[in-house]
C-alpha angles and dihedrals in degrees: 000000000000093000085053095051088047092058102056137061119217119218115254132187123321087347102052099091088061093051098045110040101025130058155111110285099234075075108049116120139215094271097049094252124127139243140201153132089238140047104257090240093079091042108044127049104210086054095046101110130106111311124226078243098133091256095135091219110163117220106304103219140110134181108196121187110195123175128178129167084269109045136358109210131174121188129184125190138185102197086193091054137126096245091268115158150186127187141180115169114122098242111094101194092052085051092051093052091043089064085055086060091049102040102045088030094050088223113139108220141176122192130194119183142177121177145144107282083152085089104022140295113272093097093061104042095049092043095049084055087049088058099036089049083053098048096052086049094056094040092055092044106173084356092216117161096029123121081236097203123062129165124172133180116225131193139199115171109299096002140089137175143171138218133193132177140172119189084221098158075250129106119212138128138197103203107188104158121122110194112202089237144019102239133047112191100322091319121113111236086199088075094067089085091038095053086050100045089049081051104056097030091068095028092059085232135144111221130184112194113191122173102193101177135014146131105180111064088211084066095045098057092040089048083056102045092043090049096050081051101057089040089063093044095059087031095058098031113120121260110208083203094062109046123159092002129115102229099241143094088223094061100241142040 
């Protein structure tokens, strides 16, 4: 019938394995194939890996062990991940932002981490960001095929922020929130800069941070981190358009 044929897609050349066989299942159809105006691996999370879409992007993933006098970390990332995380730092609330990063970003990310608390907290956080940065860096290699720039606003109750990166080859960061008090919890509020800082300067990206309303500095800080979750998963997200280019006009990032 013409309303059935209407209401299906049929695969077609090198897409045609994500429209057929994959799909939300508000759009499967009688004959239990899928439908849909984009690949699946942009729609689903447990499908957002890289695609067979002739991308040629080696295995995204990094594991980065990095020990100074002050802290021994070790950090290892799947860009193409389900949001999965383990961490073991010794700062809860950093943990608890972390698993912001993994589970918006869909990154899947463990963190070990041994510093010295003893004194406070600062070494740790920034040099988690340093690892984490290089780790990114190793995981995108040439970065050919990604969409390169991401930003994303994020709300929680009263408050809102935006995030956005470029993973430009050039570290810098913009860095415009104002939390109502210094501490939350026993966490530092001033580490989250730092954290950040640590991050870009080793990831070779450009981030702009925002916080544009908030009251609770607790919503504030996870707005941020959710935000910057959601930005590198668009950022690093592959383009079947671009395929096997760097995305520059310079030829390399």
């Amino acid at each position: 019938m013409a309303g059935q044929a209407a209401d299906r897609l049929e695969p077609d050349g090198e897409y045609g394995d994500f429209y057929s066989r994959r799909g939300s299942g508000q759009n499967k159809s009688a004959d239990g194939l899928y439908f849909s105006p984009l690949p699946d691996y942009y729609l689903r999370p447990e499908l957002n890996r890289t695609p067979p879409l002739g991308l040629n992007m080696s295995d995204r993933t990094a594991t980065v062990t990095r020990n100074t006098l002050e802290t021994q970390i070790t950090v290892s990332v799947n860009l193409d991940g389900t949001g999965q995380s383990s961490f073991d730092t010794g700062i809860p609330f950093l943990e608890h932002m972390l698993e912001q990063i993994a589970r918006h970003g869909l990154v899947d990310l463990e963190i070990l981490a041994k510093g010295d608390l003893h004194i406070d907290d600062h070494h740790t956080v920034e040099d988690i960001g340093i690892t984490l940065g290089q780790a990114f860096a190793k995981a995108l290699g040439d970065k050919k095929g990604i969409q390169r720039y991401g930003h994303a606003y994020v709300p929680l109750d009263e408050a809102l922020s935006r995030v956005v990166i470029d993973f430009s080859g050039r570290p810098g960061i913009e860095y415009r929130v104002e939390y109502p008090r210094g501490m939350i919890g026993a966490f530092d509020v001033d580490l989250v800069h730092e954290f950040f800082q640590g991050f870009v300067n080793h990831a070779l990206a450009t981030l702009h941070i925002d916080n544009l309303h908030g009251k609770n500095a607790h919503h504030i800080a996870e707005t941020v981190f959710k935000a910057f979750g959601r930005a590198i998963r668009v950022a690093m997200t592959a383009d079947p358009r671009m395929a096997g280019v760097i995305p520059s006009t310079k030829g390399s990032l």
